[in-house]
N, C-alpha and C positions, 0 to 999 in steps of 0.2 A: 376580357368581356366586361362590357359596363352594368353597371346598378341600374336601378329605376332612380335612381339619383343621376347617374349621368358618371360616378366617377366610379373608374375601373376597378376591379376587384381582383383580388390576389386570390390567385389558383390555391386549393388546398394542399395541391400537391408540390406547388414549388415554397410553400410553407413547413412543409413534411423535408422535405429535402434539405434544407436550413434547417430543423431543430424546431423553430417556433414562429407564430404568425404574427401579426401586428400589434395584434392584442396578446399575446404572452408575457411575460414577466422578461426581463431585459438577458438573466440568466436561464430563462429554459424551465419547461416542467421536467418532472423525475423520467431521468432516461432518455431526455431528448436530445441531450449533447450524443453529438454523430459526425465522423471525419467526413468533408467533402472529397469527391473525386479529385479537384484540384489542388487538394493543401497534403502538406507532407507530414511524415507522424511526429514533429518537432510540436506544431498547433496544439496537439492530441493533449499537450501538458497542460493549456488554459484556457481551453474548452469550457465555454457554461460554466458549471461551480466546481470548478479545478482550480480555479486563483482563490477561491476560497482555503482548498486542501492544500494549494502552495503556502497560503502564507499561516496555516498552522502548524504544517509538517518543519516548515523553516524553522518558524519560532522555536518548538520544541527542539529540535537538533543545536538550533544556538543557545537555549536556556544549557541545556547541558555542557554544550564544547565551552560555552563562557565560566561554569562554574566549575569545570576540570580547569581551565587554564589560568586559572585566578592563584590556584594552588600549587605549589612545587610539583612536579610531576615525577611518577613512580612509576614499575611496573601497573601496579592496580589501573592508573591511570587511560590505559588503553582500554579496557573493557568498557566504561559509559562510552565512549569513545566511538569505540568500534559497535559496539551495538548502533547504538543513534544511527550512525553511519548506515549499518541495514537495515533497519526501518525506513530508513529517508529512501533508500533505492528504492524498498520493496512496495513503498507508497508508488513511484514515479512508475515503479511499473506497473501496477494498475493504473495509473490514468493513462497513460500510452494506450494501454488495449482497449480501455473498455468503449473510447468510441470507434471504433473498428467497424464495419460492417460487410464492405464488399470481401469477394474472397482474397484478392489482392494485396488489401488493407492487413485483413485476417493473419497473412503468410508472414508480410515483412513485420506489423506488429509482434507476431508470436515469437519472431528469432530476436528483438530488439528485447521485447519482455523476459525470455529467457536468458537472455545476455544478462539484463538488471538483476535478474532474481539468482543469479548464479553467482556473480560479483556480492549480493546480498548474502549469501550463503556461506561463501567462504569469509566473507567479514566476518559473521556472527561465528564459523565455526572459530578463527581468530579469539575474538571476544569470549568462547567458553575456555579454548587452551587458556588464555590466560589468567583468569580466576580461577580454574584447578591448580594450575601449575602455583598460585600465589595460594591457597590454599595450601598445597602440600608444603608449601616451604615454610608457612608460619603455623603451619598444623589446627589449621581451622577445621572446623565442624562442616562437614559437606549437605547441601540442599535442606538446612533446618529450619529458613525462618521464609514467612511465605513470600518473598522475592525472588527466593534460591527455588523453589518449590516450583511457582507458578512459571521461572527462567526456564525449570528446568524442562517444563513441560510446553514451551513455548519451541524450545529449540529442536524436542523431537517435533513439534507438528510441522514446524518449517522443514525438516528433512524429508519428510512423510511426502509433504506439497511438493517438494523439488522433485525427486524423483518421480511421483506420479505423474506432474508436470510434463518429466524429461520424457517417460514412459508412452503417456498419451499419444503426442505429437512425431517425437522423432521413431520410437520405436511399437506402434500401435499395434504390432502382430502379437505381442506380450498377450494382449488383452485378447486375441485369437482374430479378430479382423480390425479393419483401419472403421467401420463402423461403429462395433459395440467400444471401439476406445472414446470416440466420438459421442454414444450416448452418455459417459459418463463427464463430459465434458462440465457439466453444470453442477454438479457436486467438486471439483475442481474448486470450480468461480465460487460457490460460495464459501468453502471452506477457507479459501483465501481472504475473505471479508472477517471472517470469525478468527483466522489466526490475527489477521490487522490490529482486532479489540483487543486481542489476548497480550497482545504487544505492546498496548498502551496500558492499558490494566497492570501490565509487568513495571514499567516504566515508574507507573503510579507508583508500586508497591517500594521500589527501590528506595523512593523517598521517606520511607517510614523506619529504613535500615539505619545502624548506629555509625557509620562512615557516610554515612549523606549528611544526618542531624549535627554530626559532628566536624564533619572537614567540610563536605561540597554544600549544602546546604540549600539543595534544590527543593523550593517550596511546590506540596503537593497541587496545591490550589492553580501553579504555573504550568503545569502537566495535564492536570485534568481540562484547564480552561484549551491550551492548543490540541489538546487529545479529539477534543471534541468540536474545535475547529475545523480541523481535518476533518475529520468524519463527516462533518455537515458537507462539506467541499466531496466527497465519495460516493458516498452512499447516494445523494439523490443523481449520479449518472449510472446506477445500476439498470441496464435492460431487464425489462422481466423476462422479454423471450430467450433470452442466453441464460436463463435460470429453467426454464421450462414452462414459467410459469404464464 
């Protein structure tokens, strides 16, 4: 349809379908990144401000595998290691999901997210065996200093999220119908966001430990700046309607 100007005007809805309209910012307002029907859930990773959250989640996972591998490597070695390692998954899979929309989208997203998050999980369970096990053998002090503390409490919430996760979806009768598994679906998503911080927060903290100040040498101010890179790149493709709100 044309203006009283004469030049055609863009339907609001094949702007709604795309994410954003002429006049939108080149990356989308909060929540507009959304799969098309056409594209496969590979796109889903750099979506609107998703190359954002690529290139902080990157940074951070290279800040650290660069300052493990600078050093002789040990047992200890594998724990920065293999954490980073599950954080970087458990990033990529939320940006897979969250522009999801149709049910379609929803089904093959949810098995590839699960996939990530499950791979993420067993990482991290990796990453705790081996700081206990190098604990018990040099007879370290177990969860004293708030790294070990906030770790600790990091890795039951990621348990916590996975099985609920698994729960939810694959096994919904848990919850007594495939509905009420469904209404909890948005406590899920966000708890997911909050374990994310709690992860980077963890991160942060590791750098304040006397084997980073003294071997790895990973500068906080290099954590918190990709930490919150990321997070700028996440957080604004949250739906509010998948939160309820």
């Amino acid at each position: 349809m044309a203006s009283a100007t004469g030049i055609p005007e863009t339907r609001s809805g094949d702007a709604a379908n795309h994410g954003r309209g002429e006049q939108e910012p080149l990356l989308g307002r909060a929540g507009d990144a959304s799969q098309q029907e056409d594209q496969g859930l590979q796109f889903n990773f750099v979506i609107g401000t998703a190359v954002i959250a690529q290139v902080g989640i990157w940074i951070l996972t290279a800040t650290i595998w660069a300052s493990v591998f600078v050093q002789p490597l040990m047992l200890f070695s594998a724990h920065p290691l293999l954490n980073s390692a599950g954080i970087l998954l458990t990033t990529q899979a939320i940006l897979l999901l969250q522009p999801t929309h149709t049910p379609k989208q929803k089904k093959q997203g949810a098995n590839i997210h699960g996939i990530l998050n499950l791979t993420s999980i067993l990482t991290l369970i990796a990453a705790l065996v081996v700081i206990e096990y190098n604990k018990i053998a040099h007879s370290g002090a177990h969860f004293e200093s708030p790294h070990a503390i906030l770790g600790l409490i990091t890795y039951i919430l990621f348990f916590i999220q996975a099985i609920v996760g698994i729960a939810q979806y694959y096994t919904p009768g848990v919850f007594g119908s495939t509905d009420k598994a469904k209404s909890i679906y948005k406590y899920h998503r966000m708890s997911g966001y909050v374990i994310l911080i709690m992860s980077f927060v963890t991160i942060a903290a590791a750098t304040q430990t006397g084997f980073n100040k003294n071997v790895l040498h990973i500068q906080l101010w290099a954590v918190v700046v990709a930490s919150v890179i990321t997070l700028i790149g996440v957080l604004p493709r949250i739906k509010k309607q998948k939160l309820g709100l």
